[in-house]
C-alpha positions in Angstrom: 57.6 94.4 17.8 56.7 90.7 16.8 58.5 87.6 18.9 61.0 87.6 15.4 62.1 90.9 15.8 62.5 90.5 19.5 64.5 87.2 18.7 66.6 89.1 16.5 67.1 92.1 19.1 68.1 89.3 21.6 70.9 88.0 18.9 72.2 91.5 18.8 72.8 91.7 22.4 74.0 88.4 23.3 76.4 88.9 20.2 77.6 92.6 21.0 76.6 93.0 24.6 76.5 89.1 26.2 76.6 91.1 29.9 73.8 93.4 29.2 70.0 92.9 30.8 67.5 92.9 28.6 63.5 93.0 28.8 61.1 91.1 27.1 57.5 92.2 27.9 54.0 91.1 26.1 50.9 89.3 26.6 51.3 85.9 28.0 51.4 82.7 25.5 53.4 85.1 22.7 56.6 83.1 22.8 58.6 85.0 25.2 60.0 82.0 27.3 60.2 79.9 23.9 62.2 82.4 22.2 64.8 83.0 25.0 65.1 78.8 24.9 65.7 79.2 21.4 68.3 82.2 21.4 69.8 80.1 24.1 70.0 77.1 22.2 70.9 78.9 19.2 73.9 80.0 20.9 75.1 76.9 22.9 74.0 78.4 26.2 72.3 77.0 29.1 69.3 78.6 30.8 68.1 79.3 33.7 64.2 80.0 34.4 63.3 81.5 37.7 59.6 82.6 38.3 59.6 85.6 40.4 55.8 85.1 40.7 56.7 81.6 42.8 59.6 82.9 44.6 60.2 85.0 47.8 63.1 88.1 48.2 65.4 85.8 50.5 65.0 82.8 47.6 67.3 84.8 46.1 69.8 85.8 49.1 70.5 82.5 50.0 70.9 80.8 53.8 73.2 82.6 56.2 76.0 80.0 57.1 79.1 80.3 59.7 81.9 80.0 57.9 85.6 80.5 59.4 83.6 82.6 62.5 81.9 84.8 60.1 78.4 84.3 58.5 78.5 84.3 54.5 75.1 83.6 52.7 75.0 80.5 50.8 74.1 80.8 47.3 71.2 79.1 46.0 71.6 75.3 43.9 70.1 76.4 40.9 72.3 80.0 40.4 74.3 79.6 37.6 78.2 78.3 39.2 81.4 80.0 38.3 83.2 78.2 35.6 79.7 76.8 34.1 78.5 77.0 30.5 77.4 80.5 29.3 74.0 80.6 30.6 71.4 83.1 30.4 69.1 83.5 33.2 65.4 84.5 32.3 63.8 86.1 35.3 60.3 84.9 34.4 57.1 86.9 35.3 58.9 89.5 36.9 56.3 91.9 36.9 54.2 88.9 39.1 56.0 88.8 41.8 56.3 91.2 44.7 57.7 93.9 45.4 60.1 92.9 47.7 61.1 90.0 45.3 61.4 92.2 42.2 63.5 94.7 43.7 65.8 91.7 45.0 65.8 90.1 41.5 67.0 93.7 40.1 69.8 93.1 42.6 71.5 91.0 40.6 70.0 92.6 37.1 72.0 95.2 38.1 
């Protein structure tokens, strides 16, 4: 499939499926990052880009805080907030990163 097609494939999921994961994969320097951008823009959504390769499993866990007598984790700054703009959040060289870091990122995939 050419980055068009894919484009269009992302359309028809943001458009039928907006909560469903989806998978890009190709060669680096196709337009994979560009054409989420674009889908994103395209549909008045924010993005989020998180490179797994630069990024460690707890990065995405968050700092263990006391709150009330109990520890809760602290969510990260740049995780997308309740009540923010529809945002899709492109998980970045996912197959770079390792494997204690993927299978956190798939965490929250799934």
């Amino acid at each position: 499939m050419n980055i068009n097609q894919a484009k269009d494939v992302l359309r028809y999921i943001l458009s039928t499926m907006p909560d469903q994961a989806a998978m890009l994969w190709g060669l680096p320097g196709v337009g994979k990052s560009e054409a989420v951008r674009q889908i994103a823009a395209e549909a008045g959504m924010g993005v989020i880009e998180t490179r797994l390769s630069q990024m460690d499993p707890v990065d995405f866990r968050g700092v263990p805080a006391v709150v009330d007598g109990t520890t809760e984790w602290m969510t990260p700054a740049e995780f997308p907030k309740e009540g923010c703009q529809p945002t899709i959040w492109f998980l970045d060289e996912i197959n770079a990163g390792s494997r204690a870091t993927m299978a956190s990122a798939m965490q929250l995939v799934l």
